[in-house]
PyMOL commands that place a pseudoatom at each C-alpha (Angstrom):
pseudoatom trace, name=CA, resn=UNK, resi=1, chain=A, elem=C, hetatm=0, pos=[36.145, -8.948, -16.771]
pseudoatom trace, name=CA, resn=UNK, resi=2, chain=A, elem=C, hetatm=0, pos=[36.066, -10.175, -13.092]
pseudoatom trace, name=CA, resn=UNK, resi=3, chain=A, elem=C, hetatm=0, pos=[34.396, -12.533, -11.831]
pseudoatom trace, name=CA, resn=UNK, resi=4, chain=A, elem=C, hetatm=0, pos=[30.453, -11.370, -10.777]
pseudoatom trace, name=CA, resn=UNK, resi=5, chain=A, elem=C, hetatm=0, pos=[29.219, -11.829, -7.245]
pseudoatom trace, name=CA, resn=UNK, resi=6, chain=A, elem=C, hetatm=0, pos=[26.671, -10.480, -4.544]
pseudoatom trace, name=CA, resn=UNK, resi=7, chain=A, elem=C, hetatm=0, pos=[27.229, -8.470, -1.533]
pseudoatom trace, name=CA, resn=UNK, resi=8, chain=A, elem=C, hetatm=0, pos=[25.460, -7.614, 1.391]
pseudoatom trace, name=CA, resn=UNK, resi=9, chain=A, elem=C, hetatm=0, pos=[24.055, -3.960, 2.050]
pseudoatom trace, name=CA, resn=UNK, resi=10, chain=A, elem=C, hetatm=0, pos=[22.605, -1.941, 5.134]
pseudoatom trace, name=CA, resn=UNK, resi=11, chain=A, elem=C, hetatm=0, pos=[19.872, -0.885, 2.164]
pseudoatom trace, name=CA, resn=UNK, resi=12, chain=A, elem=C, hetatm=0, pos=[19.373, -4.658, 0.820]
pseudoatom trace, name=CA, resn=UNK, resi=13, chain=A, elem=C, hetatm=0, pos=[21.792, -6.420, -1.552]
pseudoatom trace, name=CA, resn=UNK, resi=14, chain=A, elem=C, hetatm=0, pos=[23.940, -5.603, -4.514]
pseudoatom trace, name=CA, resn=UNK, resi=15, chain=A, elem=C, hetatm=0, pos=[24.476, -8.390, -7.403]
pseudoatom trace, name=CA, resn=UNK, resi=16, chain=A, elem=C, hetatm=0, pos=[27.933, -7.004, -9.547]
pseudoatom trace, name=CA, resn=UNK, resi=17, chain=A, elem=C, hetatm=0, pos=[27.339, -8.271, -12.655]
pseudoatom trace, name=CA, resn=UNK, resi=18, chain=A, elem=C, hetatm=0, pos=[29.940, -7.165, -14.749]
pseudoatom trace, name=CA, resn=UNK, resi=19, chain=A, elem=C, hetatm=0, pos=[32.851, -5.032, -14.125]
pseudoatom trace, name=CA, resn=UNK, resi=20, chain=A, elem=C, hetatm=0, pos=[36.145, -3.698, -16.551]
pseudoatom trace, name=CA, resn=UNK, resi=21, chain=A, elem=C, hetatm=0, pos=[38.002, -0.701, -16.939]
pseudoatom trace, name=CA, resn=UNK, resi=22, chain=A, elem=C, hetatm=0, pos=[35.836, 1.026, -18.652]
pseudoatom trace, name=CA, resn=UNK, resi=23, chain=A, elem=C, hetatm=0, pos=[32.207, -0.164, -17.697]
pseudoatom trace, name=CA, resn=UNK, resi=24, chain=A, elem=C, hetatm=0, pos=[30.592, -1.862, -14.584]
pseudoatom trace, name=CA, resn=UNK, resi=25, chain=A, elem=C, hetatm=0, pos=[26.961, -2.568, -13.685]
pseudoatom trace, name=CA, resn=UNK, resi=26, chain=A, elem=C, hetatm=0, pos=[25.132, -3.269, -10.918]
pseudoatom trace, name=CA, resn=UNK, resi=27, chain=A, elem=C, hetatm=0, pos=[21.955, -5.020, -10.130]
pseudoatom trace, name=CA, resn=UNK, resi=28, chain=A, elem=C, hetatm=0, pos=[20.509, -3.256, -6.323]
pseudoatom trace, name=CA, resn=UNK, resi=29, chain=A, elem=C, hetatm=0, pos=[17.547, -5.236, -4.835]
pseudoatom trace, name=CA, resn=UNK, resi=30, chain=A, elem=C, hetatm=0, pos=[16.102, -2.454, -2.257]
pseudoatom trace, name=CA, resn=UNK, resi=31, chain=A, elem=C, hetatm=0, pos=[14.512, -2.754, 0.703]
pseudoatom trace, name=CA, resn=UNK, resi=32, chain=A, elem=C, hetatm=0, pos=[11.947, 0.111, 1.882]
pseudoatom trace, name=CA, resn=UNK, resi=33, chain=A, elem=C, hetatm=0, pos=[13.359, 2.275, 4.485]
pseudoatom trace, name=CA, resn=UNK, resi=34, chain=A, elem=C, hetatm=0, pos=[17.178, 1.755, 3.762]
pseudoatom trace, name=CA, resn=UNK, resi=35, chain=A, elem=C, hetatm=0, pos=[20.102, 4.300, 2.306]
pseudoatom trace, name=CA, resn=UNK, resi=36, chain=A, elem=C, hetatm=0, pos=[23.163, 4.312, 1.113]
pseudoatom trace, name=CA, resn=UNK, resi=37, chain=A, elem=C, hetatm=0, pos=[26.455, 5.940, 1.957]
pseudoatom trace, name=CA, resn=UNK, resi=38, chain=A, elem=C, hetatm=0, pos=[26.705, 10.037, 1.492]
pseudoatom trace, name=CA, resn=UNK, resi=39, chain=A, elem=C, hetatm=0, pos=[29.846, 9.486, -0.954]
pseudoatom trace, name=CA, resn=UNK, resi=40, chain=A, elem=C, hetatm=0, pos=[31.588, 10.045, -3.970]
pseudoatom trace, name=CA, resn=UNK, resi=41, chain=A, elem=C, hetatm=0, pos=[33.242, 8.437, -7.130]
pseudoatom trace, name=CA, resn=UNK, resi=42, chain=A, elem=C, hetatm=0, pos=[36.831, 10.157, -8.337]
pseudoatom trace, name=CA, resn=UNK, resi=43, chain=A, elem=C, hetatm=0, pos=[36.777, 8.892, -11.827]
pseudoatom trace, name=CA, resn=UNK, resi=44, chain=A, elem=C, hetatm=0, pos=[33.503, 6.984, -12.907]
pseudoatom trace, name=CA, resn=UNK, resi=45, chain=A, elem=C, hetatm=0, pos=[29.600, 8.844, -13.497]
pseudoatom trace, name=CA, resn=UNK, resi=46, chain=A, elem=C, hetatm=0, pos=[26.909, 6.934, -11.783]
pseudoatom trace, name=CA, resn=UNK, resi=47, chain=A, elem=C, hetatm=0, pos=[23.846, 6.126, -13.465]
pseudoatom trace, name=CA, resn=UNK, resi=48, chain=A, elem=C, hetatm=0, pos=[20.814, 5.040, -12.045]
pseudoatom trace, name=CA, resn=UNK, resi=49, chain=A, elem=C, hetatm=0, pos=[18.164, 2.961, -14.132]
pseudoatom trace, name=CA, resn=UNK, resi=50, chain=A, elem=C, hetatm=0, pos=[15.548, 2.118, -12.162]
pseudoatom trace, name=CA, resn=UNK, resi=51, chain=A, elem=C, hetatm=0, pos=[13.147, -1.062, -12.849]
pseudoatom trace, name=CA, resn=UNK, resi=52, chain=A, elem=C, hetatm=0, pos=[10.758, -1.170, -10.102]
pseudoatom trace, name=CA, resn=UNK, resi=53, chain=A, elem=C, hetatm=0, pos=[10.342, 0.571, -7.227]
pseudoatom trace, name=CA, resn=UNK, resi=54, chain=A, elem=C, hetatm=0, pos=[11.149, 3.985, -6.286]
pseudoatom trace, name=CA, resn=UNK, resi=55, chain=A, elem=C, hetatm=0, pos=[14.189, 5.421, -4.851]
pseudoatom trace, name=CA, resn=UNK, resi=56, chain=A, elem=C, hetatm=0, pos=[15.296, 9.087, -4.545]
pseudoatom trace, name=CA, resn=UNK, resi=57, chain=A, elem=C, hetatm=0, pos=[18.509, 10.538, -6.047]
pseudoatom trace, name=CA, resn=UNK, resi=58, chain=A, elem=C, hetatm=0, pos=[20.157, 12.752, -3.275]
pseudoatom trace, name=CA, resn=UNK, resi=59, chain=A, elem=C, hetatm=0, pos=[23.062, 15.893, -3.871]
pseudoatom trace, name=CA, resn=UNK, resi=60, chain=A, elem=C, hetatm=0, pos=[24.713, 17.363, -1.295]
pseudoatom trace, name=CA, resn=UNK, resi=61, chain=A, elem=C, hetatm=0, pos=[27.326, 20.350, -0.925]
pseudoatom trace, name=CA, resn=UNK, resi=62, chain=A, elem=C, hetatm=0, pos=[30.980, 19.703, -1.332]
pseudoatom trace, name=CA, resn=UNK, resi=63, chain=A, elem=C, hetatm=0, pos=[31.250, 18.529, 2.276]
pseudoatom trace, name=CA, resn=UNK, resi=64, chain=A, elem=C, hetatm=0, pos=[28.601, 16.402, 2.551]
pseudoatom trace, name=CA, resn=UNK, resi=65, chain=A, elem=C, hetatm=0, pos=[27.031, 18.597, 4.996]
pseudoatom trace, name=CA, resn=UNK, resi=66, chain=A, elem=C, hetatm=0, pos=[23.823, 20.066, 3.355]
pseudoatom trace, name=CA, resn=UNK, resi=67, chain=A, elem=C, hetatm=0, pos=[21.146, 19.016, 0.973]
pseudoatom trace, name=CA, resn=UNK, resi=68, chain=A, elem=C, hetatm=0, pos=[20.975, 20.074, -2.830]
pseudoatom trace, name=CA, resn=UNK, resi=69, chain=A, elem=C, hetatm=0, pos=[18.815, 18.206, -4.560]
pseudoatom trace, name=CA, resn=UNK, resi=70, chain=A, elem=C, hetatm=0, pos=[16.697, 15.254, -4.289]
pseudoatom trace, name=CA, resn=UNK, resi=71, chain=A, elem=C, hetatm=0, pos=[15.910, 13.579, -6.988]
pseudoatom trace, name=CA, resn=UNK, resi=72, chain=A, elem=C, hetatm=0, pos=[13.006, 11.107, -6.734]
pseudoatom trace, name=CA, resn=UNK, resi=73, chain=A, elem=C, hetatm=0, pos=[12.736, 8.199, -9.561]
pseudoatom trace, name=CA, resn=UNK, resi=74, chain=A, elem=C, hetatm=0, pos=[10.921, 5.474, -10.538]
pseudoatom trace, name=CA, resn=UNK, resi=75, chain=A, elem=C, hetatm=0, pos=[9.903, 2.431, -12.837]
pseudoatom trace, name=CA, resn=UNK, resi=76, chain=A, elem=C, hetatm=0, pos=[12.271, 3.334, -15.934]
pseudoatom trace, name=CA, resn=UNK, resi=77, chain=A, elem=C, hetatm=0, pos=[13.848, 6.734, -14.772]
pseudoatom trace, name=CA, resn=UNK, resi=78, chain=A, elem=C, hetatm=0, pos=[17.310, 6.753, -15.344]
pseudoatom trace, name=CA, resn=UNK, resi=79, chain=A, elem=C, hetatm=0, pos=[19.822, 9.522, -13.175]
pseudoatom trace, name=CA, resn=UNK, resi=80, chain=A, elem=C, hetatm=0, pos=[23.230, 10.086, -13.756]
pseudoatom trace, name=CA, resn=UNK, resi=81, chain=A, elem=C, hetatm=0, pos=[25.808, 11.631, -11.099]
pseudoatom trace, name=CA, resn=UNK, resi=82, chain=A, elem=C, hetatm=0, pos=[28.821, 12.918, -12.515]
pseudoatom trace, name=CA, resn=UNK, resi=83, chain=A, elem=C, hetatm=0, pos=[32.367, 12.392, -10.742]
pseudoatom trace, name=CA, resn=UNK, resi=84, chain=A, elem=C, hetatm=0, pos=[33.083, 14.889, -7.954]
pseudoatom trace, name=CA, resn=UNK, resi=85, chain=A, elem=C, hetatm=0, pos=[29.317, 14.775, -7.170]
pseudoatom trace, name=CA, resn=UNK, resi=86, chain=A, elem=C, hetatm=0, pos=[28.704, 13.896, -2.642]
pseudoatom trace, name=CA, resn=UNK, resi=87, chain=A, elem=C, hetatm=0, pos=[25.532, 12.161, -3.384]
pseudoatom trace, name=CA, resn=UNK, resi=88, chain=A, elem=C, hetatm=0, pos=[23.839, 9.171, -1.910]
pseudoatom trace, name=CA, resn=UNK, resi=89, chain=A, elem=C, hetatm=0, pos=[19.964, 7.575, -2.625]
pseudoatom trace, name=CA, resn=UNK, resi=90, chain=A, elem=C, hetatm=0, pos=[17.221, 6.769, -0.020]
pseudoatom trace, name=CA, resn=UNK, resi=91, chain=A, elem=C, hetatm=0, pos=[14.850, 4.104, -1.015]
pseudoatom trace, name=CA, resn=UNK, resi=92, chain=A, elem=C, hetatm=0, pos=[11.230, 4.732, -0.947]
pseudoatom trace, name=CA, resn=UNK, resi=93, chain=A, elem=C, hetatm=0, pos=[9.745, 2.168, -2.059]
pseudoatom trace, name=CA, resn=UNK, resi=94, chain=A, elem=C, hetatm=0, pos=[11.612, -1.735, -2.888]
pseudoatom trace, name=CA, resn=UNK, resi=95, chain=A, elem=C, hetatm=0, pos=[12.390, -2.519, -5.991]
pseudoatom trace, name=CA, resn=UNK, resi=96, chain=A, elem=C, hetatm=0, pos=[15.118, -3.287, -8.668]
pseudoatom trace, name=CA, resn=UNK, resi=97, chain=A, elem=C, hetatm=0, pos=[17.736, -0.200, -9.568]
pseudoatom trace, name=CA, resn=UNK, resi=98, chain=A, elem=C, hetatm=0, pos=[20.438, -1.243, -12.578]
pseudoatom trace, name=CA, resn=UNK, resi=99, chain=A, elem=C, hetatm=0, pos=[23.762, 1.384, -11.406]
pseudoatom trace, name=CA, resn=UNK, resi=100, chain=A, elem=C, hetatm=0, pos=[25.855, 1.862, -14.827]
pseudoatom trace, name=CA, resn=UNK, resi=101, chain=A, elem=C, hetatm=0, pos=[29.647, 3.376, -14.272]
pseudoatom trace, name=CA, resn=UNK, resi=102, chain=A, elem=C, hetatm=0, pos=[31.113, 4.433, -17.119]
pseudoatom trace, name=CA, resn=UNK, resi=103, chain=A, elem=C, hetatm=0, pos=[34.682, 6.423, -16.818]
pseudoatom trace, name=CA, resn=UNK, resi=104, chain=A, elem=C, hetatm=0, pos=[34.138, 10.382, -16.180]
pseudoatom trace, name=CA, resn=UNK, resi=105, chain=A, elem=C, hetatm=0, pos=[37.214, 11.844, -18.358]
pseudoatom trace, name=CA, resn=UNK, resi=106, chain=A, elem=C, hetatm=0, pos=[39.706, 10.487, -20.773]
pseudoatom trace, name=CA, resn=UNK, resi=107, chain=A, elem=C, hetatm=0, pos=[42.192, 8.421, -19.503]
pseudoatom trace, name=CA, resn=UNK, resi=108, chain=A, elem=C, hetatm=0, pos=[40.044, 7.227, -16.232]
pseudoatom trace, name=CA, resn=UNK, resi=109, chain=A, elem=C, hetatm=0, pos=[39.376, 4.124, -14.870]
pseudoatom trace, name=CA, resn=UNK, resi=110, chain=A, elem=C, hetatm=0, pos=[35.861, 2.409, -13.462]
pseudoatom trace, name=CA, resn=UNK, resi=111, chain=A, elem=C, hetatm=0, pos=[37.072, 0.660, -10.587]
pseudoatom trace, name=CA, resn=UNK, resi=112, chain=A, elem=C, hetatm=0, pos=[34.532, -0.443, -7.511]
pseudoatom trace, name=CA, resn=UNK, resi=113, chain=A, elem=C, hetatm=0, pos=[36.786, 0.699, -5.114]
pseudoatom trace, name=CA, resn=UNK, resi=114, chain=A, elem=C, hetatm=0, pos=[36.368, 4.031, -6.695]
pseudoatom trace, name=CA, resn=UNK, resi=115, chain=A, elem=C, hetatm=0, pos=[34.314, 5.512, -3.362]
pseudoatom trace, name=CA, resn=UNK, resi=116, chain=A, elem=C, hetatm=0, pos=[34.985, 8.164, -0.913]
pseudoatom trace, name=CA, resn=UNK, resi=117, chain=A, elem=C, hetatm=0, pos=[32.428, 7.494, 1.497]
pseudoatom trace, name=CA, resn=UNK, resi=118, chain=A, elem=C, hetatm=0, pos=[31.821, 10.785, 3.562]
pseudoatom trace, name=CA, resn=UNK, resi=119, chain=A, elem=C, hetatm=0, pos=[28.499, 9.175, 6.175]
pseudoatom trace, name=CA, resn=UNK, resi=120, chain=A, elem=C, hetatm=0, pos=[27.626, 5.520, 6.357]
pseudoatom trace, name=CA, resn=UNK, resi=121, chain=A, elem=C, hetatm=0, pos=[24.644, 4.060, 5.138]
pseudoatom trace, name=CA, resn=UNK, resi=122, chain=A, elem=C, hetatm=0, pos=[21.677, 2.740, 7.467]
pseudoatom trace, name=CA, resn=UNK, resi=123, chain=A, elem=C, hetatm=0, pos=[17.986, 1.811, 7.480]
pseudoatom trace, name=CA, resn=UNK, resi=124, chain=A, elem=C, hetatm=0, pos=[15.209, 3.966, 8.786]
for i in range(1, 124): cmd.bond("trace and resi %d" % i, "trace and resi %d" % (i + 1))
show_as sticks, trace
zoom trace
């Protein structure tokens, strides 16, 4: 396991609690108004666990370029977004959101660094 530690977002801050080859999690503290990164993961799923709050849960097309889906959860939803997947989330109202990776296909790896990011992230 390495060693856990905070980092600052354009959407609020991220707390990694625990990260190996095969799991990581997340703790997000939101703040209303912000979004992160249209992106995606090559070899870990994404899941979303919301605790309070409300964010929304947002697809896009292979390039990043149009909207899918749009997903909106909230106190105890839980999301997942498989590898492959352009996808970012908007945050509508602050809150607390637990993001599990878990490894997408035998053999792969969850890794942090594991991000393609297509469109930065930002703040309304």
């Amino acid at each position: 396991m390495k060693k856990s530690h905070q980092e600052k977002k354009v959407w609020g801050f991220v707390y990694h609690a625990f990260d190996d080859d095969n799991c990581a999690v997340s703790v997000l503290h939101t703040q209303a108004g912000g979004y992160c990164s249209r992106h995606t993961h090559t070899e870990r799923i994404n899941r979303f666990l919301v605790v309070s709050g409300c964010i929304d849960v947002v697809r896009y097309s292979d390039d990043g370029s149009k909207e899918i889906s749009r997903t909106s959860l909230k106190e105890g939803d839980i999301e997942d977004v498989g590898a492959g997947v352009v996808h970012s989330f908007e945050v509508v109202e602050p809150g607390v959101v637990v993001e599990v990776y878990s490894p997408a296909f035998n053999g792969a790896k969850v890794r942090l660094d594991d991000i393609n990011r297509l469109k930065l992230g930002g703040s309304r």
